[in-house]
C-alpha positions in Angstrom: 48.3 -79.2 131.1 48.8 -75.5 132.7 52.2 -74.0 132.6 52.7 -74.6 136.5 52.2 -78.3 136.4 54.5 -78.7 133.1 56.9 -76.7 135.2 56.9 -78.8 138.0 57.1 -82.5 136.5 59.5 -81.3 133.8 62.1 -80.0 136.4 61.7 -83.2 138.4 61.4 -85.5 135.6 65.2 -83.5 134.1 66.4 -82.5 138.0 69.5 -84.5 138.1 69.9 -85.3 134.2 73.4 -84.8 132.4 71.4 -83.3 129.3 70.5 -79.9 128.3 66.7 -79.1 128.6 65.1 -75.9 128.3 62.0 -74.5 126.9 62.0 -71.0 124.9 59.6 -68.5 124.1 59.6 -66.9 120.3 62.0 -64.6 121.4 64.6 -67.5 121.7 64.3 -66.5 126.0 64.2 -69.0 128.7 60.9 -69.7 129.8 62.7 -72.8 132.1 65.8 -74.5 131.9 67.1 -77.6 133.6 69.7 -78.0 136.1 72.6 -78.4 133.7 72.3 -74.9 132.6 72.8 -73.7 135.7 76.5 -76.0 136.2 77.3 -74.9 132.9 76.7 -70.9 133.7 77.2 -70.6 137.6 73.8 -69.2 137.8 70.7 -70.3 139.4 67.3 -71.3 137.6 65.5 -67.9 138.2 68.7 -66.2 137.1 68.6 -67.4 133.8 64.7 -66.9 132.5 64.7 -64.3 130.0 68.0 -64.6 129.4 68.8 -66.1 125.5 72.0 -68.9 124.6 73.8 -65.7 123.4 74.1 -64.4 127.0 75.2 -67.9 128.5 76.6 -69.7 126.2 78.1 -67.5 123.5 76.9 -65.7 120.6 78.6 -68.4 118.2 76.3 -71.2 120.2 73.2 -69.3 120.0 74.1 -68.3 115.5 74.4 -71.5 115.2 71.1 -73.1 117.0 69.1 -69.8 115.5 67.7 -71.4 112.2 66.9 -74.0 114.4 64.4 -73.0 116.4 63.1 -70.7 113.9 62.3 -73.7 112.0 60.8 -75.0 115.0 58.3 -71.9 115.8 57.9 -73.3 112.0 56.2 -76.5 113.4 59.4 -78.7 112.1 61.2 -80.6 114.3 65.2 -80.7 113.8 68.3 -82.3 115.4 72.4 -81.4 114.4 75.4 -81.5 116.2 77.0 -78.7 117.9 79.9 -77.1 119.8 80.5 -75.6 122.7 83.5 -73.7 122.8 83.5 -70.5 125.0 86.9 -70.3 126.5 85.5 -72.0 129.6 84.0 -75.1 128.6 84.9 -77.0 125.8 82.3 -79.7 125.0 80.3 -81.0 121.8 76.5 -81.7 121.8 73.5 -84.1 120.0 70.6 -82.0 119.9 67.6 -81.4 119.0 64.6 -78.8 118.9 61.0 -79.5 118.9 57.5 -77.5 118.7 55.8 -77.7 121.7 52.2 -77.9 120.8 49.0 -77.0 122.3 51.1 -74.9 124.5 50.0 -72.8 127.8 52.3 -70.2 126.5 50.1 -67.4 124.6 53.2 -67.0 121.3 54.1 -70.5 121.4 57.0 -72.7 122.7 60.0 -74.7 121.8 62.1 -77.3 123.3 65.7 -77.5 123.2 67.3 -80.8 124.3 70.9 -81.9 123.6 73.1 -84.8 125.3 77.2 -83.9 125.7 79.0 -86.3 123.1 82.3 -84.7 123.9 83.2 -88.4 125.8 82.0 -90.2 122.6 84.3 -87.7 120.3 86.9 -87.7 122.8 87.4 -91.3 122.4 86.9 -91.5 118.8 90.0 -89.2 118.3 91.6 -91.5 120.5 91.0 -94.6 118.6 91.6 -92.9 114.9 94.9 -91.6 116.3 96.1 -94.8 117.9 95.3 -96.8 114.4 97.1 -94.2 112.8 99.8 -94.3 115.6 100.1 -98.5 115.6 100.2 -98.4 111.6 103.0 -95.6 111.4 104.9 -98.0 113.6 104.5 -100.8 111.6 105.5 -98.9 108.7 108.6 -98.3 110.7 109.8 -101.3 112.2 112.1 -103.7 110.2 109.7 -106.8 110.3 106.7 -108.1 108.3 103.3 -106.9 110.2 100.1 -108.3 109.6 96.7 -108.4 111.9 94.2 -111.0 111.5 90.4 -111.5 112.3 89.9 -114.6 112.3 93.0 -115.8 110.4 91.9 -113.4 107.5 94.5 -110.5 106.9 92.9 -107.2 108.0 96.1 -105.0 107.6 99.9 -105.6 106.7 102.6 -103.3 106.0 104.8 -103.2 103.1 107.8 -105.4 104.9 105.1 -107.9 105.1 104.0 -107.7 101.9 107.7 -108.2 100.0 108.4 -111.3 103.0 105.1 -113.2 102.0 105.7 -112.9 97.7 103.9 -110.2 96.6 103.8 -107.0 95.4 100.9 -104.6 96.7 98.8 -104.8 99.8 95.9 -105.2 97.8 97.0 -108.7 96.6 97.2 -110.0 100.7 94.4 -108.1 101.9 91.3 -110.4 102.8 93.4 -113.1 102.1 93.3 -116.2 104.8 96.5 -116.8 105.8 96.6 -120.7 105.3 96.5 -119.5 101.5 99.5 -117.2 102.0 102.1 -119.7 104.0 102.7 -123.4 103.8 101.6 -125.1 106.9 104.7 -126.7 108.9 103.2 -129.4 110.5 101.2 -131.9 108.5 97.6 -132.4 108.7 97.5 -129.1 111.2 96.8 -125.4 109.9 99.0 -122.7 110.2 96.8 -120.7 112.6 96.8 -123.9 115.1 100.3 -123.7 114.8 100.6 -120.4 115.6 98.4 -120.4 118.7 100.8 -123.6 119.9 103.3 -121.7 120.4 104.9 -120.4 123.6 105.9 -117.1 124.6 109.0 -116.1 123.0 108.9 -118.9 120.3 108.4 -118.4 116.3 107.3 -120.5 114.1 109.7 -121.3 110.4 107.2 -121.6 107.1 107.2 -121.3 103.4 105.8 -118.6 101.8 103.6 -119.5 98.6 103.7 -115.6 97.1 103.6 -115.3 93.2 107.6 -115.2 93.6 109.9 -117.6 94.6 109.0 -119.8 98.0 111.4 -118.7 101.3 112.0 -119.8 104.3 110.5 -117.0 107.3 110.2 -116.8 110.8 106.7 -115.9 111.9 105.7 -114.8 115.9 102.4 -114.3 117.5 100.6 -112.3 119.6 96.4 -112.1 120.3 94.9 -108.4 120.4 91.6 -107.0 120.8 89.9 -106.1 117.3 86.8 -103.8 118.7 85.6 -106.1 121.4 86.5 -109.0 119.9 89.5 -111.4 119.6 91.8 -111.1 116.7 95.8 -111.6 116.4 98.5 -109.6 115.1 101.8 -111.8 113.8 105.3 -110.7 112.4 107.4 -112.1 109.6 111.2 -112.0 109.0 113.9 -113.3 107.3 115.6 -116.6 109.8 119.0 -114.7 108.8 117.4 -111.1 110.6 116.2 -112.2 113.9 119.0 -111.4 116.3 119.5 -108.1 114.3 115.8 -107.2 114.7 115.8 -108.4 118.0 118.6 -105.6 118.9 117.0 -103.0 117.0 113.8 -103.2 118.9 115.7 -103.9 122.0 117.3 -100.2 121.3 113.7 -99.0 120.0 112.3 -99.8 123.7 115.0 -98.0 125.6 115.1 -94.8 123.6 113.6 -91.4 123.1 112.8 -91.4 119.1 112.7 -87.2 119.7 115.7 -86.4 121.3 117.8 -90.0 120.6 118.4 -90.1 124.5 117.6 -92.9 126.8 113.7 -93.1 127.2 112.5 -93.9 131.3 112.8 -97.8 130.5 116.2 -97.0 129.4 117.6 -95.1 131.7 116.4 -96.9 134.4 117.8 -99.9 133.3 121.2 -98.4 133.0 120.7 -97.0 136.4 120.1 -100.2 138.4 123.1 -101.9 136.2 125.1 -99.4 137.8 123.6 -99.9 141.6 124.3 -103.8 140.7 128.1 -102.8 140.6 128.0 -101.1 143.6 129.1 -97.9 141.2 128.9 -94.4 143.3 127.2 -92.3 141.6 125.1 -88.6 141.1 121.9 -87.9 139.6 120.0 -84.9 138.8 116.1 -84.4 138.1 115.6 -81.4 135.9 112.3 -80.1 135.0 112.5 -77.2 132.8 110.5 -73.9 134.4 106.8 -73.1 132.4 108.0 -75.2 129.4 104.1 -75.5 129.1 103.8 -72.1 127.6 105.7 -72.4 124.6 103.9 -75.4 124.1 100.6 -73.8 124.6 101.3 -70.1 122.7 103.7 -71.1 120.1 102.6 -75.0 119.1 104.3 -78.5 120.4 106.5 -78.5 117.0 108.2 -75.5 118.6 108.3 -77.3 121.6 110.1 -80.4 120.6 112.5 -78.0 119.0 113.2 -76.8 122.3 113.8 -80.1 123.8 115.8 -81.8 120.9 118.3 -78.4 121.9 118.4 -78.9 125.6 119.4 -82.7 124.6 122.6 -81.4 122.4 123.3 -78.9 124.9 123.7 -81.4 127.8 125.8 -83.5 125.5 127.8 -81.4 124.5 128.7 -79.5 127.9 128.7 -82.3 130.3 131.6 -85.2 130.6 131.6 -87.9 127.6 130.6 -90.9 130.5 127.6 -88.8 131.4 124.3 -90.9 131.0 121.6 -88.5 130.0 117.8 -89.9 129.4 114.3 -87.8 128.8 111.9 -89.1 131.0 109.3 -87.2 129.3 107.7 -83.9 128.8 110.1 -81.5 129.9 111.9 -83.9 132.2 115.6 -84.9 131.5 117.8 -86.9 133.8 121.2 -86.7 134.2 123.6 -89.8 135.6 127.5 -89.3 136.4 129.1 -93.0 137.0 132.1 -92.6 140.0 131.0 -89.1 140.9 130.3 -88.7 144.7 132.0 -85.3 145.9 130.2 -82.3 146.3 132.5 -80.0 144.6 131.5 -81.7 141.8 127.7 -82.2 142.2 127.7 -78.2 142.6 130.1 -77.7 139.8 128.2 -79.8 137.4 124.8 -78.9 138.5 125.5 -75.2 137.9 126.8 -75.9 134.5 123.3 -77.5 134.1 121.2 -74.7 134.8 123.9 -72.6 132.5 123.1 -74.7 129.2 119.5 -74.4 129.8 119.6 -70.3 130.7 121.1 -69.8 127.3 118.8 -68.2 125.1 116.7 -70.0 122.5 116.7 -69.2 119.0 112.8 -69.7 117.9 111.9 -68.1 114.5 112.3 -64.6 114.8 112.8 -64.4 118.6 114.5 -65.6 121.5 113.3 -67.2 124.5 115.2 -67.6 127.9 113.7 -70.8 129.9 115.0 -71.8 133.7 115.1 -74.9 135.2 114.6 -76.7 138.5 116.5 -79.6 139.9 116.5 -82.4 142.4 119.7 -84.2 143.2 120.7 -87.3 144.9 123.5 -89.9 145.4 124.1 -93.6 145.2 124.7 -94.9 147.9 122.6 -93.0 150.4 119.7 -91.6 149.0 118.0 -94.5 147.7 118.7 -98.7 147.2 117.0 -99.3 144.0 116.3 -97.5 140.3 112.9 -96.4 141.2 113.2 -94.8 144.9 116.4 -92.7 143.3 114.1 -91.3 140.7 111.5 -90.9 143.7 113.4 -88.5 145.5 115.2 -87.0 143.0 111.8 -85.9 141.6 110.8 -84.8 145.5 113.5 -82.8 145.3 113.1 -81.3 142.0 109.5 -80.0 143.2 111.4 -78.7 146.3 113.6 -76.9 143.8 110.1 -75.0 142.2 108.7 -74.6 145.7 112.1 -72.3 146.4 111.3 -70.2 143.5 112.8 -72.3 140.6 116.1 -72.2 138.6 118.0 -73.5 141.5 119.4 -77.2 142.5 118.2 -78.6 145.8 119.7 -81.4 147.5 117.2 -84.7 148.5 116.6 -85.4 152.3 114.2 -87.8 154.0 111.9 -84.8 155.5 111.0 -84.4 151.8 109.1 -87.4 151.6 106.8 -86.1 154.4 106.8 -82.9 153.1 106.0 -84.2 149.1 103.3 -86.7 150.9 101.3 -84.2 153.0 101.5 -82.1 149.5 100.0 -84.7 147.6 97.0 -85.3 150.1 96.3 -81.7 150.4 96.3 -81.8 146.6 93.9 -84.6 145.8 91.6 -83.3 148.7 91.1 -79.8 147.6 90.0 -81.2 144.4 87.5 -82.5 146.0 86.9 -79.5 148.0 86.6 -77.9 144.3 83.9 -80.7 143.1 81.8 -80.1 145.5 81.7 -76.7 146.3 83.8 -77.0 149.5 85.5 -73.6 149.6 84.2 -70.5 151.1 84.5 -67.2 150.4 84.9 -64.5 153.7 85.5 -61.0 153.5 87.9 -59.0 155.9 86.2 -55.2 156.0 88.8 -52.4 155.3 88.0 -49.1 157.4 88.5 -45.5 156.3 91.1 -44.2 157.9 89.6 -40.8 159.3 86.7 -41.9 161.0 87.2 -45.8 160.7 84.3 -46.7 159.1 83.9 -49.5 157.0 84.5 -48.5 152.6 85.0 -51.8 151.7 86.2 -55.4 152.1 88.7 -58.0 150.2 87.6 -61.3 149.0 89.7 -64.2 150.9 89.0 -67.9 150.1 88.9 -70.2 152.9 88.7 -74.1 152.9 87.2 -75.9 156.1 88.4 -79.7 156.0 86.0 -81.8 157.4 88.5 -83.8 159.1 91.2 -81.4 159.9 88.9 -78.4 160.3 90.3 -75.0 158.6 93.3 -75.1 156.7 95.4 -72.0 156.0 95.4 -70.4 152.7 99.1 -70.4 152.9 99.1 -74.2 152.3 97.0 -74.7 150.0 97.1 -72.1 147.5 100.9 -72.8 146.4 99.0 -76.7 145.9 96.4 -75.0 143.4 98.8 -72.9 141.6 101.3 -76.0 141.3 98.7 -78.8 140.4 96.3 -75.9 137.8 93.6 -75.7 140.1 94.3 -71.8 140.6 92.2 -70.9 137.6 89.0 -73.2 138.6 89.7 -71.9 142.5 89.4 -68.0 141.2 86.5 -68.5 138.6 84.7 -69.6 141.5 85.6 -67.3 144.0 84.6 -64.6 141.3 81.7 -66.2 140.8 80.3 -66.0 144.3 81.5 -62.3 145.3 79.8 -61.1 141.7 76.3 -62.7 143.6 77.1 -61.5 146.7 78.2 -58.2 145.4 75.0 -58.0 143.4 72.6 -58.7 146.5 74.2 -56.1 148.8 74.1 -54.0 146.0 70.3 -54.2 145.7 70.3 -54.4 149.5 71.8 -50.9 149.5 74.0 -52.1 152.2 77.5 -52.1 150.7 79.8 -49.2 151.3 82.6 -49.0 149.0 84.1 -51.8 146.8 85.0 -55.3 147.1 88.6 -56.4 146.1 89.1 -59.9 144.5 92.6 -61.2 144.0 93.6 -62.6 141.1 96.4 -65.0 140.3 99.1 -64.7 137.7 97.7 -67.9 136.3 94.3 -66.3 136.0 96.3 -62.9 134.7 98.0 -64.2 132.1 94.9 -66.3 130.4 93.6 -64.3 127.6 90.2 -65.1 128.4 90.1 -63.6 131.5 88.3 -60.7 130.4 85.7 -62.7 127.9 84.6 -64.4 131.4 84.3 -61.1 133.7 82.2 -59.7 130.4 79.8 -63.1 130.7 79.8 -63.2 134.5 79.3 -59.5 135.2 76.1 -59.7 132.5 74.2 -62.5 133.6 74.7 -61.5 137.5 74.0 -57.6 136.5 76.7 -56.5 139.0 77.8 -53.3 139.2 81.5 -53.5 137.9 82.4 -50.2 139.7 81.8 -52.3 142.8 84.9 -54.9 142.3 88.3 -54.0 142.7 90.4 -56.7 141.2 94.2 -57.2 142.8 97.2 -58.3 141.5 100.9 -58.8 142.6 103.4 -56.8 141.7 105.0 -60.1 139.7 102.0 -60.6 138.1 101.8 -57.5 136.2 105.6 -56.7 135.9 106.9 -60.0 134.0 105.5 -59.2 130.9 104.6 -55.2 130.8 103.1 -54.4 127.2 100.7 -57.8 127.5 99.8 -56.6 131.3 99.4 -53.2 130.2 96.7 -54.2 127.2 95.2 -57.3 129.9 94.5 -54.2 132.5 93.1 -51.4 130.0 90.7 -54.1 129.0 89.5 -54.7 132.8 89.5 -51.3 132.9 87.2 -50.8 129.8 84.7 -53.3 131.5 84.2 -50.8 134.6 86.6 -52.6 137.1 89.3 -50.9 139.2 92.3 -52.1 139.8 94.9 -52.6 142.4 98.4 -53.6 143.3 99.0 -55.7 146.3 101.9 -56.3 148.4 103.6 -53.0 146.7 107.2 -52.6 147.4 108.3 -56.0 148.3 108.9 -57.1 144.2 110.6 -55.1 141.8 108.5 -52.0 141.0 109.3 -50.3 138.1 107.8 -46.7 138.3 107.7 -46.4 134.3 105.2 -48.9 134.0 103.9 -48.3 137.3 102.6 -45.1 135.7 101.4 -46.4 132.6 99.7 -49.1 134.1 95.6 -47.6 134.6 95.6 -48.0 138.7 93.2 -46.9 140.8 94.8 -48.5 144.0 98.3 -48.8 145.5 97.8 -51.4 148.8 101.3 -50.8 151.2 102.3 -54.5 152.2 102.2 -55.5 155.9 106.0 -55.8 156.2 106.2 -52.4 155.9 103.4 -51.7 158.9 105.1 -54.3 160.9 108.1 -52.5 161.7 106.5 -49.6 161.5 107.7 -48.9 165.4 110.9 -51.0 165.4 112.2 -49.2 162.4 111.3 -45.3 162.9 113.0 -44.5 159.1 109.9 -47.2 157.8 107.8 -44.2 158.3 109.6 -42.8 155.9 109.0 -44.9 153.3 105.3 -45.8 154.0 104.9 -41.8 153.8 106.5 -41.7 150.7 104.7 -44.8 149.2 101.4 -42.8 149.9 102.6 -39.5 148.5 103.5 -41.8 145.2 100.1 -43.1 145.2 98.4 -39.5 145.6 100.5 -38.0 142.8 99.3 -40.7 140.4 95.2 -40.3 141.6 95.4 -43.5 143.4 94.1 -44.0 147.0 95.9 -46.1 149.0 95.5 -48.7 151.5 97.6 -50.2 154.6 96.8 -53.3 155.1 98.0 -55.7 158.3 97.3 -52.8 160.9 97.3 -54.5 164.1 97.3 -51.8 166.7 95.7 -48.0 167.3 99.3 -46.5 167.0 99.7 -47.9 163.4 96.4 -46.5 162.9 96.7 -43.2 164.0 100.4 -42.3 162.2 98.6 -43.7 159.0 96.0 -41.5 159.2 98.4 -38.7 159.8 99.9 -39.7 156.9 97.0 -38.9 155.1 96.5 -43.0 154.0 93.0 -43.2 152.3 92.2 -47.0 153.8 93.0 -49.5 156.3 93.1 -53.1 156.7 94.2 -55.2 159.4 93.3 -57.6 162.5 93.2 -54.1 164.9 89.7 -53.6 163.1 88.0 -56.3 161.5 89.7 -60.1 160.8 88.3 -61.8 158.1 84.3 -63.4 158.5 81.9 -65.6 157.2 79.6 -63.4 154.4 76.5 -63.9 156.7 78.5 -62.5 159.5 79.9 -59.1 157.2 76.4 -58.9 155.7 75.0 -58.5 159.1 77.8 -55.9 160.3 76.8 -54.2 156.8 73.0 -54.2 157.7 73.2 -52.7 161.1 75.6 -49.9 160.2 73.3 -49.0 158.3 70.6 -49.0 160.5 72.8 -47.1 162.8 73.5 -44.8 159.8 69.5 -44.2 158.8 69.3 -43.6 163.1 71.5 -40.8 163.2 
């Protein structure tokens, strides 16, 4: 069959397949891959001929599938398992590689194929960890466990063992358990016995162990034994019940970490008290980025952290204070007859004091804030669950004010946490299918006012409520960890775009892409610009990339080493909004800038406030001393112009030029200036 029709019915035959197709050369190049690839990489199918697995998916990938196709080129055909792990994706794959015979191609081909069994692995962990979970707990509890298939003992612990007569698992295992108790009805097995019974009763037998015969009680319960029907029963001493009874009572209302009430627990305590008509206060805390020690110092640290914060809030707060962990990094506190507000704020600042103390981990301290909802009984809720509601509305309040602070609940919060969530669940839809857009607002020089650039700015056009501003829904991404996928994709598309207008010749000066702290502080970051900028072949001195002042001045040595790596891949750099955080001018001059962008609030009151001049002139005069240009940005009228281009400012940005437009539209502006250009 000739290359072109092999071509054609291979990429309809694999078009919308979840596997991994391609065909290589003996070079280990893509002669033609299938649409995966291209979800997997960002690229298109043209994009990625030529190009090897080292380029796409990782040098580690492509090692390990090496011997593979060599083999193949061999004429053997092989298969393995492999993983995909390049900071990005995280997936495991079947594959296999095969000659491809009386091939078109002159050298020879090979295919590759592989199917994604991350799902399948995914839930294999899940079952080996919930076996191992279910039969830690029944080494735990106080009672006799033993499941059955069939009436045949699959597994018991050791209680179990000692209740039934014996001495070692091995002796019960595989054992039916009509050969193990005495039945105690006549003429009917113990099994039929068992089934008989209703919920809530046990059943009293004698055991026929090796040792001597006593009297047990024995309950039942059906499970699911891998698709099938099976039964799990417990055994204990007639004397025990009630005491087991209580324990797993207390077992059920709990937190086994931190020895506070679990949700089920508090709750319960909470509607006892709304049953007595007891006045009361509650606050919602949920301690600030509790996620990172978690993520850069290991969950054992972590639960350290929270077993702390548990013996800090007993110790500090009054001895009838009810305290629970609702989970994660969520703690609830209660105060029976409490109502004032003297003593809501008193106690709710000696809240956020415990947690501000610094902790102690290893060889280092960390300080940790918190944010927290309050509400009262009565008034802000009838039952257990709508207290919790808006205690946790007003929590998220709480981090929507900039965190470590108390907020009070009130009814417009509901709204307000409602229209959150739907904006929430629709731009992840908007991010699954490709529903954002990226326009660029031009920035002008500010001698002659011609265009030297642009900035990136995502947009997002509903298709029911039309264009919603970024000012809504990018808090929603950076709150719900959509940020990250947002500004991969963003990056994506202005690398593309940057690369056509680059081989267009069109493009004057740089484009700047803003990057989140989020984005900032993931030590990938840079692994991805590498992979991105080499399989688009963009011109890296054509990308500026911008960050806030906050972003780069929380943690200084890691943003200094995170920005001299950018910097080492060709990119500039650029602080936004400069002056309205807390600049520090010694890092500001270790820091490798090329770019200092004067925030619009200055430019604003630029006429109300004559001494603003000042400052601006200053701010540029700061950026020339360091060898960075500088740019105004939210110019709105010639005036504001003109003084900044008396001051000598490199770069303008604002509505009094260009507002931000579709790509088409800028690449169109872009083509006929130069036109114009060319004609003069």
């Amino acid at each position: 069959m000739p290359v072109e029709q092999l071509t054609y019915w291979f990429s309809r035959l694999t078009q919308n397949s979840p596997f991994l197709f391609a065909v290589l050369d003996k070079h280990h190049q893509y002669l033609w891959v299938s649409q995966r690839y291209c979800e997997i990489s960002g690229l298109e199918q043209d994009e990625l001929v030529g190009k090897q697995d080292r380029e796409i998916l990782g040098a580690s990938f492509y090692d390990a599938l090496k011997p593979h196709y060599e083999r193949a080129f061999g004429g053997e055909a092989t298969e393995g398992e492999i993983v995909l792990n390049d900071g990005i994706h995280d997936s495991s794959f079947h594959f296999s590689v095969t000659p491809l015979t009386n091939s078109e191609w002159a050298d020879g081909a090979v295919i590759f194929h592989a199917a994604d069994t991350s799902e399948r692995q995914v839930l294999t962990s899940a079952l080996e960890s919930s076996e191992s979970r279910f039969n830690n707990l029944c080494q735990l509890v106080g009672e006799g466990c033993c499941v059955l298939d069939d009436g045949v003992v699959l597994s018991a612990n050791q209680h179990a063992v000692k209740l039934l007569g014996f001495d070692s698992q091995n002796e019960i295992l595989g054992e039916d358990i009509e050969n193990l108790l005495v039945p105690p009805v006549k003429g009917q097995s113990v099994v039929a016995s068992l089934t008989s019974l209703k919920s809530g009763q046990q059943l009293v037998c004698q055991t026929k162990g090796t040792g001597d015969s006593q009297t047990i009680n024995v309950s039942y319960g059906s499970v699911s034994l891998l698709g099938g029907s099976g039964a799990i029963i417990t055994l204990s001493h007639t004397a025990a019940v009630a005491d087991h009874k209580q324990t797993i009572e207390k077992l059920a209302q709990f937190d086994a970490l931190t020895g506070l009430y679990n949700r089920h627990g508090f709750s319960r305590r909470l509607e006892q008290l709304i049953k007595s008509n007891t006045p009361l206060l509650m606050f919602y805390l949920d301690v600030d980025n509790f996620k990172n020690i978690n993520d850069s110092l290991g969950h054992h640290i972590g639960d350290r952290v929270l077993q702390d914060i548990a013996q800090r809030l007993r110790k500090q707060l009054p001895a009838d204070t009810i305290l629970g962990h609702l989970g994660g990094d969520e703690f609830a506190v209660l105060l029976p007859e409490q109502s004032s507000d003297e003593v809501a704020q008193e106690l709710s600042q000696k809240v956020v004091d415990v947690i501000s103390q610094p902790f102690d981990l290893y060889h280092f301290s960390k300080y940790l804030a918190c944010s927290i909802g309050m509400v009262k009984f009565p008034g802000d809720g009838k039952d257990a669950r709508s207290l919790l509601q808006n205690a946790d509305t007003a929590m998220y309040e709480a981090k929507e004010q900039g965190r470590n602070r108390v907020v009070t609940y009130n009814q417009h919060m509901n709204k307000e946490a409602r229209m959150r969530l739907w904006l929430e669940i629709e731009l992840q839809k908007a991010l699954q299918n490709n529903g954002l857009e990226v326009w660029y607002q031009p920035k002008v020089n500010a001698k002659d006012y011609t265009i030297n650039g642009a900035e990136a700015l995502v947009r997002w056009k509903h298709p029911v409520e039309g264009y919603i501003s970024p000012g809504r829904f990018i808090p929603v991404a950076e709150r719900s960890g959509m940020i990250e996928l947002l500004g991969r994709n963003v990056m994506r598309e202005v690398f593309q775009t940057v690369r056509r207008w680059q081989n267009m010749k069109v493009l004057p000066g740089r484009v700047a892409i803003n990057l989140s702290p989020q984005q900032f502080r993931n030590p990938n970051l840079t692994s991805h610009m590498k992979k991105l900028q080499a399989a688009t072949q963009t011109d890296p001195s054509l990308i500026t990339f911008e960050l806030t002042e906050s972003a780069v001045m929380n943690d200084g040595e890691h943003a200094i080493q995170m920005l001299n790596a950018i910097k080492d891949l060709g990119f500039s750099l650029s602080i936004d909004d400069f002056g309205t955080g807390y600049s520090s001018l010694s890092y500001l001059a270790k820091f490798p800038l090329d770019e200092i962008k004067i925030d619009r609030a200055f430019i604003c009151d630029m006429e109300t406030f004559p001494k603003q001049v000042t400052l601006i002139e200053n701010i540029i005069n700061l950026g020339r001393s360091l060898n960075m240009s500088v740019v105004a940005e939210g110019v709105e009228s010639g005036k504001q112009a003109s003084v900044l281009a008396n001051l000598k400012c490199d770069t303008i940005q604002g509505f009094h030029f260009y507002k931000p437009m579709p790509r088409a539209e800028f690449e169109a502006l872009l083509i006929n200036n130069r036109k114009a250009k060319i004609a003069s």
